[in-house]
C-alpha positions in Angstrom: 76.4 100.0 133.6 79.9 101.1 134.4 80.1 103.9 136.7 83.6 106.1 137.2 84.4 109.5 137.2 86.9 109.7 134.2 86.1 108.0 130.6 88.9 107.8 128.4 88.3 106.8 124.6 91.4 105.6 123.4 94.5 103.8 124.9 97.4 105.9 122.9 99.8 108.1 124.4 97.1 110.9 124.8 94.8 108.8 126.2 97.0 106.9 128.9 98.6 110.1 129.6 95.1 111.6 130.8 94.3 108.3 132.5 96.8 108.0 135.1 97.6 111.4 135.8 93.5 111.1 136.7 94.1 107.9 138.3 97.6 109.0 140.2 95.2 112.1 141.6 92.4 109.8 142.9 89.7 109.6 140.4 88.3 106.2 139.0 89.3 105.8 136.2 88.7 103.7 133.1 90.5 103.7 129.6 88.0 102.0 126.6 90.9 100.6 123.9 88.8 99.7 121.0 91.2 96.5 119.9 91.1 93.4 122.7 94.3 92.8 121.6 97.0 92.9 124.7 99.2 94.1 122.4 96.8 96.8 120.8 98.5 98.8 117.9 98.2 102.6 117.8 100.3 105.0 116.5 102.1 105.7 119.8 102.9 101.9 119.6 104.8 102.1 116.6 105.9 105.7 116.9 109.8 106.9 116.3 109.7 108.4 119.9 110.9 112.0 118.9 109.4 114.5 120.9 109.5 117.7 119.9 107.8 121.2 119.2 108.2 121.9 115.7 111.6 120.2 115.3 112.9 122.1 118.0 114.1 121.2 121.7 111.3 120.8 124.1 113.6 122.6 126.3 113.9 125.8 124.6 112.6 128.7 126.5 108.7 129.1 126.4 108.0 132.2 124.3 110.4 130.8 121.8 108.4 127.8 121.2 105.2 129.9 121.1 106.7 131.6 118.2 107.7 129.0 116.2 105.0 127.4 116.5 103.0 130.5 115.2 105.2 130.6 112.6 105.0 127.0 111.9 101.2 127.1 111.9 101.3 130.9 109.4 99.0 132.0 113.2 96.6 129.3 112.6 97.1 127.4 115.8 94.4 128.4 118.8 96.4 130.9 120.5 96.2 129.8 124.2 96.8 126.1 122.7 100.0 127.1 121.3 100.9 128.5 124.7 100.1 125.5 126.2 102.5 123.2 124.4 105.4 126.0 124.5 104.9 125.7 128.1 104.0 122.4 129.2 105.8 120.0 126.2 109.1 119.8 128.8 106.9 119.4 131.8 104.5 116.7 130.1 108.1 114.6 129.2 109.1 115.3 133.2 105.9 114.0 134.1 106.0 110.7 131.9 109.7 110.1 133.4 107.9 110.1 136.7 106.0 107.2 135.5 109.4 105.3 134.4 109.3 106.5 131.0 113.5 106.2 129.5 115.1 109.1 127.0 117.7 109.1 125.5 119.0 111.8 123.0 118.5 110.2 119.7 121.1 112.3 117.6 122.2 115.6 116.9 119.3 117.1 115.5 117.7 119.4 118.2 114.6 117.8 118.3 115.8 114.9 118.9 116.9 115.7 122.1 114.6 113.5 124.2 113.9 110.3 122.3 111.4 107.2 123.4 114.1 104.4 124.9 114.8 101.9 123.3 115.0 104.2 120.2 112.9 103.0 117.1 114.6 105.7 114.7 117.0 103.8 113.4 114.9 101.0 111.2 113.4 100.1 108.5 109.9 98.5 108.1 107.4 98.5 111.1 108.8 96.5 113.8 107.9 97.7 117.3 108.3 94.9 120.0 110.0 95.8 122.5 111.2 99.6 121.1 110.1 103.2 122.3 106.5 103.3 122.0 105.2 99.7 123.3 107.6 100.1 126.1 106.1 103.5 126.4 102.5 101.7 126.4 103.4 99.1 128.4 104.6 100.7 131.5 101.5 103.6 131.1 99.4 100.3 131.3 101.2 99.4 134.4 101.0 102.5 136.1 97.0 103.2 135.2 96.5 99.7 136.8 98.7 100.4 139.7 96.5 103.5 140.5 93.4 102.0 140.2 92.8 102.9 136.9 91.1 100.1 134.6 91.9 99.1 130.9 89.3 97.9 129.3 90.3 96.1 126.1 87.7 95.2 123.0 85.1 97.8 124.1 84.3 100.7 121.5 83.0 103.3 121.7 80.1 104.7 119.4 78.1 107.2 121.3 78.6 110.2 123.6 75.4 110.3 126.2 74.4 114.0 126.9 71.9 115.2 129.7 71.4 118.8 129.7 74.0 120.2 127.5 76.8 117.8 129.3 78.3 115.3 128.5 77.9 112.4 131.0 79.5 109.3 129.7 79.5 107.0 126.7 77.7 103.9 124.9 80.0 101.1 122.7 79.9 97.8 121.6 82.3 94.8 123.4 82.0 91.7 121.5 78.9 92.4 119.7 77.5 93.0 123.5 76.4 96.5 124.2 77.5 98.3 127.2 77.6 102.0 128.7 80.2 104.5 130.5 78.3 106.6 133.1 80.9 109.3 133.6 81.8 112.4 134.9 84.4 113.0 132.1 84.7 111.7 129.2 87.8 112.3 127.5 88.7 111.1 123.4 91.6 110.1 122.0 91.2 107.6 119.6 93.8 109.0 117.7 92.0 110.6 114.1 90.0 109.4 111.4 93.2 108.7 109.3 91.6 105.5 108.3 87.9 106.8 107.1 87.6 106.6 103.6 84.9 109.2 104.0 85.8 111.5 105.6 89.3 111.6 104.3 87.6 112.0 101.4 85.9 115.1 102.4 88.7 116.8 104.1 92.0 115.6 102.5 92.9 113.7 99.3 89.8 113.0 96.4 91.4 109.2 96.5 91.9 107.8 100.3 92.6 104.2 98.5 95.4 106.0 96.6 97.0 107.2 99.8 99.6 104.9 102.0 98.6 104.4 105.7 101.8 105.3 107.0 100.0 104.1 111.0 98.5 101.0 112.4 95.4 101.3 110.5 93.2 102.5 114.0 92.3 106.0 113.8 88.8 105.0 112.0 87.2 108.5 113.2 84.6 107.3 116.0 85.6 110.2 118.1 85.1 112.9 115.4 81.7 111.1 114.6 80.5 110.8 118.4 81.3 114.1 119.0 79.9 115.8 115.7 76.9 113.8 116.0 76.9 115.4 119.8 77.1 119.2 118.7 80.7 119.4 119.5 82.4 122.1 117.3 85.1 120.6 115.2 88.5 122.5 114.0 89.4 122.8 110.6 90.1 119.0 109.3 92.3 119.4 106.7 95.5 118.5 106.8 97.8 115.2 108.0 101.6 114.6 109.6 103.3 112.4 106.8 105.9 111.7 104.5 106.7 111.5 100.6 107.6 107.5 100.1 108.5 105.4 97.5 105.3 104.4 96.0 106.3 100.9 96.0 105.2 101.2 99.7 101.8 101.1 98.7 102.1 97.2 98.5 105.8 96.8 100.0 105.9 97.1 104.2 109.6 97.0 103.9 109.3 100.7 102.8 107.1 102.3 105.6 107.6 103.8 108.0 111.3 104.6 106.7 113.1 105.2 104.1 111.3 108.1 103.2 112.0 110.7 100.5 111.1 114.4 102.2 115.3 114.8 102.6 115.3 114.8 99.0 112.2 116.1 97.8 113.0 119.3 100.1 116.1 120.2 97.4 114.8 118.9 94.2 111.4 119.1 92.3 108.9 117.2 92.5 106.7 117.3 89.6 103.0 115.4 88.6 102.2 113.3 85.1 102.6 116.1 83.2 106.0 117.0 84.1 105.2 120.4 86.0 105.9 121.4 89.5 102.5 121.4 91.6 104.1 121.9 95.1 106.5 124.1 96.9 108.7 122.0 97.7 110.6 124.5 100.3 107.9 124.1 102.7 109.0 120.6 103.8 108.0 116.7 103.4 104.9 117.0 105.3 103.3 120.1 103.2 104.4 117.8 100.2 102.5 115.1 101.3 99.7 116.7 101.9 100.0 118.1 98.8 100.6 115.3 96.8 97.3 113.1 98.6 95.4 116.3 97.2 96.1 115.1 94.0 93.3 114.2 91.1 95.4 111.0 91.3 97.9 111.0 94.1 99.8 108.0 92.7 101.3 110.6 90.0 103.7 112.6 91.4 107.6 112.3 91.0 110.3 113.5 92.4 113.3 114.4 90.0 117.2 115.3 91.0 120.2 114.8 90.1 123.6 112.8 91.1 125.2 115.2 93.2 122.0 115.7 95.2 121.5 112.0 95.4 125.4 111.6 96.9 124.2 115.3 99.7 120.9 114.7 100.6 120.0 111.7 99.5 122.4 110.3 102.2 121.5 113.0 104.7 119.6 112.1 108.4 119.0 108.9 109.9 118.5 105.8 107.6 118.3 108.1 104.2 117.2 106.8 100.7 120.5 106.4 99.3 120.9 103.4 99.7 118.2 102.2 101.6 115.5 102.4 99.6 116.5 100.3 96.9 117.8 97.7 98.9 114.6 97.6 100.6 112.4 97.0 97.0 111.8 100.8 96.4 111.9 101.8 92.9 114.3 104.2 91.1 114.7 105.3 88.3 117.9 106.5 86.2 118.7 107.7 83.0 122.1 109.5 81.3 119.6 112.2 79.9 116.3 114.1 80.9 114.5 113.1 78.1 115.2 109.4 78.6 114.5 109.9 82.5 110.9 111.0 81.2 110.4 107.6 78.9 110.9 105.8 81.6 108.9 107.9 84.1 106.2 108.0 81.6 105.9 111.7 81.4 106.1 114.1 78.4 110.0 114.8 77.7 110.0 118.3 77.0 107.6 119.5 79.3 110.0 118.0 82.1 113.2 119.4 80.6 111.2 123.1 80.4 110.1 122.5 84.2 114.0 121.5 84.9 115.8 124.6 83.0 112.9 127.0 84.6 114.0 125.8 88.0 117.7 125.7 87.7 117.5 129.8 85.9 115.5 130.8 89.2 118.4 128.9 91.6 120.7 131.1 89.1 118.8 134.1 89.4 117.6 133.8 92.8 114.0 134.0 92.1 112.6 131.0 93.4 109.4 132.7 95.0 108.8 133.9 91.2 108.1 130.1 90.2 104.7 129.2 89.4 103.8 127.9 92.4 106.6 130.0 94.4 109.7 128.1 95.7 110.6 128.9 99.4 114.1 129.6 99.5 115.1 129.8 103.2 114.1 126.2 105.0 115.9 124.1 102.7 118.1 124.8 100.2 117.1 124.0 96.5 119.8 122.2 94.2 120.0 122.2 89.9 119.5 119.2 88.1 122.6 119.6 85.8 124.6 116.4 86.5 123.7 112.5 85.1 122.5 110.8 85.6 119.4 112.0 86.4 116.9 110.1 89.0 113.3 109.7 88.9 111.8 108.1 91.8 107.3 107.3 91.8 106.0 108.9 95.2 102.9 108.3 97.4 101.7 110.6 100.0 102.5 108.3 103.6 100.2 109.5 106.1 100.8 108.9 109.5 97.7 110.6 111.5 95.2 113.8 110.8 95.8 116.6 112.3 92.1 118.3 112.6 89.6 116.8 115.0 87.6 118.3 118.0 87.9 122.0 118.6 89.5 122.1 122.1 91.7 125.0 124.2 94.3 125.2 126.0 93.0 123.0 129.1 91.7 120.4 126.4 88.4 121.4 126.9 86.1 120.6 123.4 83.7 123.2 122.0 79.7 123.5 121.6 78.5 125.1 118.2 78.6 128.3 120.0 82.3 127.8 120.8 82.3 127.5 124.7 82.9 124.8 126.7 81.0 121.7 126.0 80.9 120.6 129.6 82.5 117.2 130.5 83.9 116.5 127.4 87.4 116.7 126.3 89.8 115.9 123.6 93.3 114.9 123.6 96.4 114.2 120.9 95.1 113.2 117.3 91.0 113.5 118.6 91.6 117.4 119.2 91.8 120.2 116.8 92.8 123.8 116.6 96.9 123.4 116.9 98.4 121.9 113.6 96.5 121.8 110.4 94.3 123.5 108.1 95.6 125.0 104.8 98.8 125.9 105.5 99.8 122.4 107.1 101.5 123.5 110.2 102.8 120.9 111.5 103.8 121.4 115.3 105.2 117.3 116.7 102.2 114.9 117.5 103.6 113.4 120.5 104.0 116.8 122.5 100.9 117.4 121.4 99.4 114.3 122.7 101.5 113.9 125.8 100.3 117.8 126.6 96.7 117.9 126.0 96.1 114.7 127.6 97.9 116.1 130.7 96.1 119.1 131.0 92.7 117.3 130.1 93.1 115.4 133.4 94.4 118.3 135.6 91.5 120.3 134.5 89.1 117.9 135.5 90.9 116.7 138.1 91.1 120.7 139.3 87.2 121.3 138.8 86.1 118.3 141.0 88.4 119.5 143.7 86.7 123.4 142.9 82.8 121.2 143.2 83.8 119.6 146.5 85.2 122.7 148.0 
């Protein structure tokens, strides 16, 4: 039996976050990383380092970032959550350069502003040692054991123990060797169930083998499981952070995590076997990916443009398409005419040239949100195919973690059925639900979310043993 005050499922971001600022306040601590790997991958591991609150400065004043998030989201987002990341994104990033976490300011883009150091955005494939993230990881790791904190590698966890409507610790497996968590706390963030066939089947595409794992293959859903199987109240799980890639990535790791194709997709069309539009593609990358994993078969979607916006976007934002994806193995296609593009595509000619003239009358026009589906005009701006030759590139939905998971507020606390406070359990980064997600894919910047809810996870339980020993 292992006896502390804090259990924390998941080594992450989230998860060390809400470990040492425990540990730094004088509770015992211990972090279960399911992987005995010293060098555990995550997705924090081999994250880009942006952080952000829906591609905008953390910085920004607070009710501004409360907006745009709700705006983001279409009001989705638990409203005292979305507060909580307007207000405490900057302060979480203070907090984690307290700990000897580096920034730097990754480019010129707002949001990235405050970038994990060494940066990791400028590369292709998924090589990590020594960038952002395991640096990140690495010093967290330090600073859990330098508090007293403990790390406890190769032990997973399976089971939530509850007494009396509360939760008071956890049972796992280390080795094939059972063991148990007797805790005051138990935290999860085991980063998502990306990586469940099942219940990515349920909640997001009808094919999860036909979808890239765009993350270290480790959110396998025991927290969502543990805590369903508990009586926790989950949030809304559909919906994933990802990005449209060239579907050579599906067997290629030189294409993953970048070049991706969202820069272009966002201006063009992208259209399924038949040749028709199936997305609006004005509502960014990640909406499309989501949209194209919901596919009958989401290894049949295409995206179709022209030179010119091949030569703009295409080239646009750090390590675009053109021409790193081709050099890197991914395939393209090209063709002097439309109906030619579609032979080699291996879609019906006429049916694509009738989707292309539609969409180039309503650029003409101005009627985009006319289209069937409706083409946002505002976020990004849609460009005619009307200059050879014409490219056809095969897309795969990338996805990088879920965004649905345990129902939690604004102090990280998870829900019962009855949507109160399921007492000494909470949820932090891709475990906990309620913020991005759900139909309309609001995406809001996963590692704000998981440096903020793992914060204020441990400062609330932190602040309720102080209010118990009063």
């Amino acid at each position: 039996m292992i006896e502390c005050d804090v259990c924390v499922v998941g080594a992450g971001l989230a998860g060390l976050t809400a470990g040492v600022r425990a540990a730094e306040s004088g509770l015992r601590v211990v972090v279960l990383e399911r992987s005995a790997d010293p060098e555990y991958l995550c997705n924090s591991r081999l994250t880009g380092g942006a952080f952000h609150v829906c591609l905008n400065d953390i910085q920004s004043n607070a009710d501004v970032l409360e907006q745009v998030i709700r705006t983001a989201t279409r009001g989705a987002a638990h409203a005292g959550l979305a507060r909580a990341i307007a207000e405490d994104a900057r302060r979480a990033v203070k907090w984690l350069q307290s700990q000897g976490i580096r920034f730097i300011k990754g480019g010129s883009e707002p949001h990235h502003n405050f970038v994990l150091s060494p940066p990791s955005l400028q590369r292709v494939g998924s090589d990590w040692r020594g960038r952002g993230g395991d640096v990140l990881l690495r010093t967290l790791g330090g600073a859990l054991a330098k508090h007293g904190g403990q790390l406890l590698r190769g032990h997973r966890a399976l089971e939530l123990d509850i007494a009396d409507g509360r939760c008071t610790g956890v049972k796992g497996n280390a080795d094939g060797v059972p063991f148990e968590v007797r805790a005051q706390a138990v935290v999860i963030a085991d980063g998502g169930f990306q990586c469940d066939a099942d219940l990515v089947r349920e909640n997001i595409s009808p094919a999860p083998d036909k979808v890239l794992q765009r993350n270290a293959r480790s959110g396998l859903g025991d927290g969502v499981r543990m805590a369903r199987a508990a009586g926790a109240r989950l949030s809304d799980l559909v919906g994933f952070y990802g990005h449209v890639m060239n579907r050579n990535a599906m067997t290629d790791d030189r294409l993953w995590p970048l070049p991706w194709m969202d820069n272009v997709a966002t201006s063009a069309i992208v259209v399924n076997a038949q040749g028709g539009r199936f997305v609006d593609e004005g509502r960014g990358g990640v909406y499309i990916a989501n949209r194209i994993a919901g596919l009958p078969d989401p290894l049949s979607a295409f995206v179709v443009f022209d030179q010119p916006l091949w030569e703009g976007p295409g080239t646009s934002r750090f390590l675009p398409p053109n021409p790193n994806m081709e050099k890197c193995g991914g395939a393209i296609f090209r063709a002097d005419s439309l109906e030619a593009l579609a032979g080699q595509l291996g879609i019906a000619s006429q049916a694509l040239a009738a989707t292309v003239a539609t969409y180039n009358e309503a650029i003409e026009r101005d009627t985009l949100e006319a289209l069937q589906p409706p083409r946002s005009p505002k976020a990004y701006r849609a460009m005619p195919i009307r200059t050879a030759p014409f490219y056809g590139v095969p897309v795969c939905a990338g996805m990088t973690y879920t965004m649905g998971g345990l129902a939690i507020d604004e102090w990280s606390r998870a829900m019962d059925a009855h949507g109160e406070p399921f007492l000494g359990l909470y949820a932090a980064g891709g475990s906990s639900g309620g913020l991005e997600g759900g139909e309309n894919i609001g995406y809001v910047g996963g590692l704000s979310k998981a440096a903020t809810t793992g914060l204020r996870a441990a400062e609330h339980i932190v602040k309720t043993r102080q209010a118990a020993h009063a």
